[in-house]
C-alpha positions as CSV (number, residue, x, y, z in Angstrom):
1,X,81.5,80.2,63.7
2,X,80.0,78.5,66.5
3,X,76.9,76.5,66.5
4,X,73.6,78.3,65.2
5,X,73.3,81.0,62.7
6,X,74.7,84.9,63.2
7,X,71.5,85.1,65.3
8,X,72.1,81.6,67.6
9,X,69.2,80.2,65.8
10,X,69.8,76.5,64.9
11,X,67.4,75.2,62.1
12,X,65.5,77.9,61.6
13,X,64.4,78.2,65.5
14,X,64.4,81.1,67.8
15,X,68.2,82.1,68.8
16,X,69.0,80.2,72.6
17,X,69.4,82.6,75.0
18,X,70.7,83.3,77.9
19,X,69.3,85.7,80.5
20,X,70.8,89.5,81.1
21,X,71.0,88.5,84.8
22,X,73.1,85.5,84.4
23,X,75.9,87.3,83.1
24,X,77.9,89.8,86.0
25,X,80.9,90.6,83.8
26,X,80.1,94.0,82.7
27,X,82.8,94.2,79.9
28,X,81.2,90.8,78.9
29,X,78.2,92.1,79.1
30,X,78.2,95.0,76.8
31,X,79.7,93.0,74.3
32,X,77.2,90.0,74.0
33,X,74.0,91.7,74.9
34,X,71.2,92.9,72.9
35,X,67.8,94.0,73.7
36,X,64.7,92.7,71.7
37,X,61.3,93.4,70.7
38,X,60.5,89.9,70.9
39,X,60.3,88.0,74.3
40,X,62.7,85.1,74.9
41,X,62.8,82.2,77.0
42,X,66.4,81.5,78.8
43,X,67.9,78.4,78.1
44,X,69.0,78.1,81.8
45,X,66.0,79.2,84.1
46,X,63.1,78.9,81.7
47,X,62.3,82.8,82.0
48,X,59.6,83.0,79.0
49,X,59.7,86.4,78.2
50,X,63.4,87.7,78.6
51,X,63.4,90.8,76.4
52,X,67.8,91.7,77.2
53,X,69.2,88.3,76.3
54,X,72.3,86.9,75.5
55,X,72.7,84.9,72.3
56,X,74.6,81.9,73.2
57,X,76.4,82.2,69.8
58,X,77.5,85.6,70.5
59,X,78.7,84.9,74.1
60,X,80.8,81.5,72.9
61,X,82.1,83.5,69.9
62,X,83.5,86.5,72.4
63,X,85.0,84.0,74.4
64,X,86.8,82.4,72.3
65,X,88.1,85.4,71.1
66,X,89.2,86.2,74.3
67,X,90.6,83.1,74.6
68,X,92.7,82.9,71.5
69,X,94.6,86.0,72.5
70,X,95.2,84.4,75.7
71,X,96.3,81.1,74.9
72,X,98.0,79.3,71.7
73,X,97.2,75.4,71.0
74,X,99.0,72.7,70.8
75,X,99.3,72.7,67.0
76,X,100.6,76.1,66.6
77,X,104.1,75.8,64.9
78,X,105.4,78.4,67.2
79,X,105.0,76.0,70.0
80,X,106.6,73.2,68.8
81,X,110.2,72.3,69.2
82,X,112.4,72.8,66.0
83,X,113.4,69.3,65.2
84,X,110.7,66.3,65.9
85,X,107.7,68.6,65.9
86,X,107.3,67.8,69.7
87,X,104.7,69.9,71.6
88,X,106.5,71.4,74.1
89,X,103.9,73.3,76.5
90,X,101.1,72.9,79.6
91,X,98.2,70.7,78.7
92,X,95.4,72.6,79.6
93,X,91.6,71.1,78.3
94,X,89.0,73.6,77.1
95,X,87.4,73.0,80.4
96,X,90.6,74.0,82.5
97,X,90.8,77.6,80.2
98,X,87.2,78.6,80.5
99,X,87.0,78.1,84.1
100,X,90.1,80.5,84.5
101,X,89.1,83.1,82.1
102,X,85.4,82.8,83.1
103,X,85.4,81.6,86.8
104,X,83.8,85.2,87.9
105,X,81.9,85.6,84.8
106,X,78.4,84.1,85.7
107,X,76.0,84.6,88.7
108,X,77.2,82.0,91.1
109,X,73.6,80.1,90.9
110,X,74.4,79.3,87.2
111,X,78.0,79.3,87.4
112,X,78.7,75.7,87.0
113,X,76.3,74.9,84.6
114,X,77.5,77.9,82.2
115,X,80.9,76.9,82.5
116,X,79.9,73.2,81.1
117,X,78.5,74.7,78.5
118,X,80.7,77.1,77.5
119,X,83.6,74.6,77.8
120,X,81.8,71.9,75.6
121,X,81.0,74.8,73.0
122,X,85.1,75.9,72.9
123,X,85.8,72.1,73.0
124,X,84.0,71.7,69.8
125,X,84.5,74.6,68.1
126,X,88.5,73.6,68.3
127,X,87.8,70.1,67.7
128,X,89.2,69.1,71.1
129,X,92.8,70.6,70.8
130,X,94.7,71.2,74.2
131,X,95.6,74.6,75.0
132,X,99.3,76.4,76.4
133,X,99.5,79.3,78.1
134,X,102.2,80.4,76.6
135,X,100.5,83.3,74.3
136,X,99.2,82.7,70.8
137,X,101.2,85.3,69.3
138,X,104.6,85.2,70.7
139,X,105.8,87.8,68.2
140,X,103.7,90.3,69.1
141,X,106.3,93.6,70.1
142,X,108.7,91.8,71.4
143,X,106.6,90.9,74.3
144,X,107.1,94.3,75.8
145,X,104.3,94.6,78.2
146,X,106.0,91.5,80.5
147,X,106.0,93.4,83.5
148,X,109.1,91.8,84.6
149,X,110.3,94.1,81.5
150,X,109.3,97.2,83.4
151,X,110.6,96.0,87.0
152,X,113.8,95.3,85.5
153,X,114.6,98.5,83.5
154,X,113.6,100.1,87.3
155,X,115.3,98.2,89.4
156,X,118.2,97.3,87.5
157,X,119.0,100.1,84.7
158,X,117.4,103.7,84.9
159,X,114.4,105.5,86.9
160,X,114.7,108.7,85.0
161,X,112.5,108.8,82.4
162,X,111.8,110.5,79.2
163,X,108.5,111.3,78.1
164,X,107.3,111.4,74.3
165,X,107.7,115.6,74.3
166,X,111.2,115.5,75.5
167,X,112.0,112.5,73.4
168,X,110.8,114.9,70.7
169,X,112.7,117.9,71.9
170,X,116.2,115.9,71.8
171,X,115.8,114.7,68.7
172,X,115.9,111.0,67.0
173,X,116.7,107.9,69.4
174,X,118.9,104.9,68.0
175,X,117.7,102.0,66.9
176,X,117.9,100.0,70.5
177,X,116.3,102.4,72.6
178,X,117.9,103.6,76.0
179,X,116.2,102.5,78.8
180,X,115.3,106.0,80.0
181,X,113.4,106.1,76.3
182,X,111.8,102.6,77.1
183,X,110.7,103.3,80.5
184,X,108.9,106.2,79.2
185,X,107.2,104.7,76.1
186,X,106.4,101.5,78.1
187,X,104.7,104.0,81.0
188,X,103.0,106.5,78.4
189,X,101.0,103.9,76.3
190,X,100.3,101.9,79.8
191,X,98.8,105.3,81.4
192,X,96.9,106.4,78.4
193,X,95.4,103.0,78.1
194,X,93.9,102.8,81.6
195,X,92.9,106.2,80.7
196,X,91.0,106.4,77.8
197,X,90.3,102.9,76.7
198,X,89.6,101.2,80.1
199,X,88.1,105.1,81.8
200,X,89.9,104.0,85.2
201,X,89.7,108.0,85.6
202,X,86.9,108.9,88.4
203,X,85.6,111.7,89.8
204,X,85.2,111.7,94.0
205,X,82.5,114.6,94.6
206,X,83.0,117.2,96.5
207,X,81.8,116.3,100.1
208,X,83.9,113.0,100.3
209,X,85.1,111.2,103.2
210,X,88.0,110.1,103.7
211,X,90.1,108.4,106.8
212,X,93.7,108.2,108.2
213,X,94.9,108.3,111.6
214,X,98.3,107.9,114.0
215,X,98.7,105.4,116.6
216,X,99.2,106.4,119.9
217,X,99.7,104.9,123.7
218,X,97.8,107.4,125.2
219,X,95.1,109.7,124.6
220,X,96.7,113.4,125.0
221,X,99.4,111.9,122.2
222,X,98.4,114.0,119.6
223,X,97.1,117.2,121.5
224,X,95.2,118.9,120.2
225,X,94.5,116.8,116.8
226,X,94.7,119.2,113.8
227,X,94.9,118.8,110.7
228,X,98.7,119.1,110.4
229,X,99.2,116.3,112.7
230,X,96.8,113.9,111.4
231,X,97.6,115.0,107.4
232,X,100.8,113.8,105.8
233,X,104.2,114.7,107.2
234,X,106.4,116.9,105.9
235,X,108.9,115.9,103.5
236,X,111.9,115.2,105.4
237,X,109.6,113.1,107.7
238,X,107.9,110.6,104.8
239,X,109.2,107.2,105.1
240,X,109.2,105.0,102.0
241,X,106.3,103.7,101.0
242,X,104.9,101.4,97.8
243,X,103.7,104.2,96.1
244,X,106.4,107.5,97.1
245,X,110.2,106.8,98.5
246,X,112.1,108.6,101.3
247,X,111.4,112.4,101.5
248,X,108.3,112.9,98.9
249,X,105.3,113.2,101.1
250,X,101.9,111.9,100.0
251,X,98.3,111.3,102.0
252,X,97.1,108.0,102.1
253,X,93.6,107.2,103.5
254,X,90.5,105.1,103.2
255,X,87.3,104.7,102.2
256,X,86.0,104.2,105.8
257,X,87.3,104.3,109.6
258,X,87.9,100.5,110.0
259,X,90.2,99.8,106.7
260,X,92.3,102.8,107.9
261,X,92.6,101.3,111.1
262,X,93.9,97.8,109.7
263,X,96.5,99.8,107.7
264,X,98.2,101.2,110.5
265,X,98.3,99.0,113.0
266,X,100.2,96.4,110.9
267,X,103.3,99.3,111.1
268,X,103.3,99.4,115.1
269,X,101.8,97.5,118.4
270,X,100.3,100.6,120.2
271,X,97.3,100.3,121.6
272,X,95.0,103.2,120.2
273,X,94.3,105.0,116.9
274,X,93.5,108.6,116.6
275,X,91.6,108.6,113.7
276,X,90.6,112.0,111.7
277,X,87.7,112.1,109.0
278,X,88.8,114.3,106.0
279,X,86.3,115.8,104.0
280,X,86.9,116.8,100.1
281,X,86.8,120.6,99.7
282,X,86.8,120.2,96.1
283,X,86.4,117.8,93.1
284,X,89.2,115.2,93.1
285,X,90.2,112.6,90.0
286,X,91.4,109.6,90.3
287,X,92.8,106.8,88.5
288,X,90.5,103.7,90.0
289,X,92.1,100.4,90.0
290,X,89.5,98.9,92.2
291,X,86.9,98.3,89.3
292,X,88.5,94.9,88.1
293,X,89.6,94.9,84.8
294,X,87.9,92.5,82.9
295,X,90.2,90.4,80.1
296,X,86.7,90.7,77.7
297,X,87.6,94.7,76.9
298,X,91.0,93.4,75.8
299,X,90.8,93.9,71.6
300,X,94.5,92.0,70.9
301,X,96.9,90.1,72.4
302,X,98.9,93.3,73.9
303,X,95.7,94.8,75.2
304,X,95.8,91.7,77.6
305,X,99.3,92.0,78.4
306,X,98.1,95.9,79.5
307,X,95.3,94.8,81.7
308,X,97.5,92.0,83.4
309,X,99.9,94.5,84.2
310,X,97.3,96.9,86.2
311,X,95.9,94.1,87.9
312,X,99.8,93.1,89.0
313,X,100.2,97.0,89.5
314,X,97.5,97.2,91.9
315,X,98.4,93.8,94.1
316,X,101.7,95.5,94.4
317,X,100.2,98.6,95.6
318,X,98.8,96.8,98.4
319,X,101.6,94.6,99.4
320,X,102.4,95.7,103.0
321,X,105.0,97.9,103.3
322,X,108.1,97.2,105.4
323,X,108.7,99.5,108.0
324,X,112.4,100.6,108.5
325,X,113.6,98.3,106.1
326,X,116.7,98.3,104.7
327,X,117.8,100.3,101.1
328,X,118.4,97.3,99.4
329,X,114.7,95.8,100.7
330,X,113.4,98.7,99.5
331,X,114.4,98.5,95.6
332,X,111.2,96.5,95.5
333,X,109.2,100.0,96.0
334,X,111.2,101.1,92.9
335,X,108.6,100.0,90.3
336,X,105.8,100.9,91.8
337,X,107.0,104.9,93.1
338,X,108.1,104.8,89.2
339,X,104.7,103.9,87.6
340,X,102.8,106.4,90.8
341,X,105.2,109.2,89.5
342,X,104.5,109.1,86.0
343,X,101.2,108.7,86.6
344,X,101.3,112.0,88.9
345,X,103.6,114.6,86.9
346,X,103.0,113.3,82.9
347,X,99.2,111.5,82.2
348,X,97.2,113.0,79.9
349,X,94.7,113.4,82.3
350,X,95.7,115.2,85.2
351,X,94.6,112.9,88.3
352,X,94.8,114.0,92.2
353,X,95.9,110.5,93.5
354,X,95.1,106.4,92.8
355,X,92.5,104.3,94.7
356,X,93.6,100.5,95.1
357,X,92.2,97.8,96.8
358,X,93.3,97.5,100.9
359,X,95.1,94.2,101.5
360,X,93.7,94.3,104.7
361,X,89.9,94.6,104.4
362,X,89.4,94.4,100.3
363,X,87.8,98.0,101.0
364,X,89.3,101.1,99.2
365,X,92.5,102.7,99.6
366,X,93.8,106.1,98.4
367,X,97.0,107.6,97.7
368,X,96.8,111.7,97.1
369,X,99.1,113.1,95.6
370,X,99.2,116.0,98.3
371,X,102.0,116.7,100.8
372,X,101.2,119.0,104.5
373,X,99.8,122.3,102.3
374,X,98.0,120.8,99.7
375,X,96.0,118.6,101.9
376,X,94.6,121.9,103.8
377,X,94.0,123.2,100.3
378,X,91.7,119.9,99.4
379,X,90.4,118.4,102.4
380,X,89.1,120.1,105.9
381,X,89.4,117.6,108.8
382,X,85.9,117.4,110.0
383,X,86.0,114.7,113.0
384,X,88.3,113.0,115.5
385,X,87.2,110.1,117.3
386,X,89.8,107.7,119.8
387,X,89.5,103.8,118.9
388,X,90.9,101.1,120.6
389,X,93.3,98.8,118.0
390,X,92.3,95.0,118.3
391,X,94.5,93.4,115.9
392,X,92.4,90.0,115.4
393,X,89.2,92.0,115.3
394,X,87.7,95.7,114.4
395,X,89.1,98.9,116.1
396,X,85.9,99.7,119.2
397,X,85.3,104.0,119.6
398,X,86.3,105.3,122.7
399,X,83.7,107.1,124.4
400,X,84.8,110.6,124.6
């Protein structure tokens, strides 16, 4: 236990407090927050009569929680070399941890100061120790959730995979499991844990709008603009992408006009953009990985091994692509289609299609899982506007 009673009250005194405000990490948030009959006055701004506070107790105590499943110390047996009882990884101060784990936990015009303090709080409460970041509990399943583990069952072993019910169906697998097996248990317990402990699933209303567009040298290009010609290609037309190889046709868009622009002009030099707005016909779900996944929802060490692998899913999603590359550049794609087509054909929750954060602008992408016909069964194209492609600034309308 940290300083101050199971309250944060030292001596007898009201609990120190911080202020709801000062804390933006949601997960964070939810965890260390409680509301109170009783006014308070935050330790930080002087606010005297905070009602949703913070305990300070509480919020040093979830950190170092956090923290611990994180990061081993350097008297942890497990890190030590087996003769001479050397220490053996990174020296990292309490100070150097907390401002990684918590450098986006705190309203900026606090930040520092709450990093000091929690630092000198974790610094104490471990009686100065130095910190690895090699994990506390390096036997914890074999370290499965590497993500290396996963991109190298892909691109080196196997991308068929077996899900639990046909693992079921064909009876008992040996003792080392094939990687077909692997692949599918490593995929099922990611999916289901974005899904129902994380609730990555969302809902885009009906009414939606969407973007996506060709480039074009001249106007009368694409003439006239429909739907079928702004939509997806057909199969044998769909190029390899991050998310669908060669041949399996998906619709990507974004969020708004200017994002979709930035995507494709980094695949071509023409001039112009024939952008099309598509509007949802219908309710849509989606697996979100724009939200940010905060470490603080993590409940054990493999929890965080889970979350690290979504956020490294959904910087690979955005990776540019490489246009025309060559088969063997594109084994890189293999994870990634892998993961997108498990999550399409076998989550628990059917979803439509993942939203991921653009490279370009750090507004949203989507990927629908929607080839030529679907797309005119889920979205009517409502708009078509000309833009001129200025690839060190935004894309300027055309005037009709």
């Amino acid at each position: 236990m940290l300083p101050g009673d199971e309250n944060g009250a030292v001596n007898g005194a009201d609990p120190q407090v911080l202020c709801a405000d000062h804390i933006v990490d949601v997960d964070l948030k939810s965890i260390v927050l409680v509301m109170n009959d009783k006014k308070y006055e935050c330790e930080l701004c002087g606010k005297a009569d905070a009602v949703e506070v913070a305990p300070l107790s509480e919020l040093f105590e979830a950190i170092l929680q956090t923290l611990n499943f994180i990061y081993g110390t350097s008297d942890d047996e497990l890190l030590r070399e087996n003769e001479g009882g050397n220490y053996h990884g990174p020296d990292m101060t309490a100070a150097d941890v907390v401002r990684v784990l918590c450098g986006q936990v705190f309203s900026d015009d606090v930040s520092a100061l709450c990093l000091d303090i929690v630092a000198n709080a974790i610094e104490n409460a471990t009686n100065g120790k130095l910190f690895t970041n090699l994990p506390a509990l390096l036997d914890t399943a074999d370290l499965v959730w590497k993500r290396d583990k996963l991109t190298e069952l892909v691109k080196e072993e196997s991308r068929f995979v077996i899900v639990q019910q046909l693992q079921a169906s064909i009876g008992p697998v040996s003792r080392t499991p094939s990687p077909p097996v692997l692949l599918g248990r490593l995929l099922g317990e990611l999916v289901s844990f974005g899904e129902h402990h994380l609730n990555l699933v969302k809902q885009l209303p009906e009414g939606t709008e969407v973007y996506r567009g060709r480039l074009v040298n001249r106007r009368d290009e694409i003439d006239p603009p429909t739907i079928e010609k702004l939509g997806p290609p057909l199969g044998r037309h769909a190029a390899a992408n991050r998310m669908s190889p060669a041949g399996i046709s998906m619709f990507y868009a974004a969020e708004d006009v200017q994002t979709a622009i930035a995507e494709i002009a980094s695949h071509d030099i023409k001039p112009m953009a024939m952008m099309g707005t598509f509007q949802l016909k219908k309710v849509l779900w989606v697996l979100d990985l724009t939200q940010g996944v905060s470490p603080f929802r993590a409940r054990s060490y493999e929890d965080i091994l889970k979350i690290y692998f979504l956020q490294h899913f959904e910087e690979a999603l955005a990776a540019p692509t490489i246009p025309d590359s060559a088969s063997h550049d594109q084994i890189d794609y293999a994870p990634t289609q892998i993961v997108t087509e498990y999550i399409r054909w076998a989550s628990e929750t059917p979803v439509d299609g993942i939203a991921f954060r653009s490279s370009q602008t750090s507004c949203k992408n989507y990927v629908f899982f929607a080839g030529p016909e679907k797309t005119k069964e889920d979205f009517d194209l409502t708009e078509v506007a000309l833009y001129d492609v200025y690839r060190s600034a935004e894309g300027r309308k055309r005037e009709a």
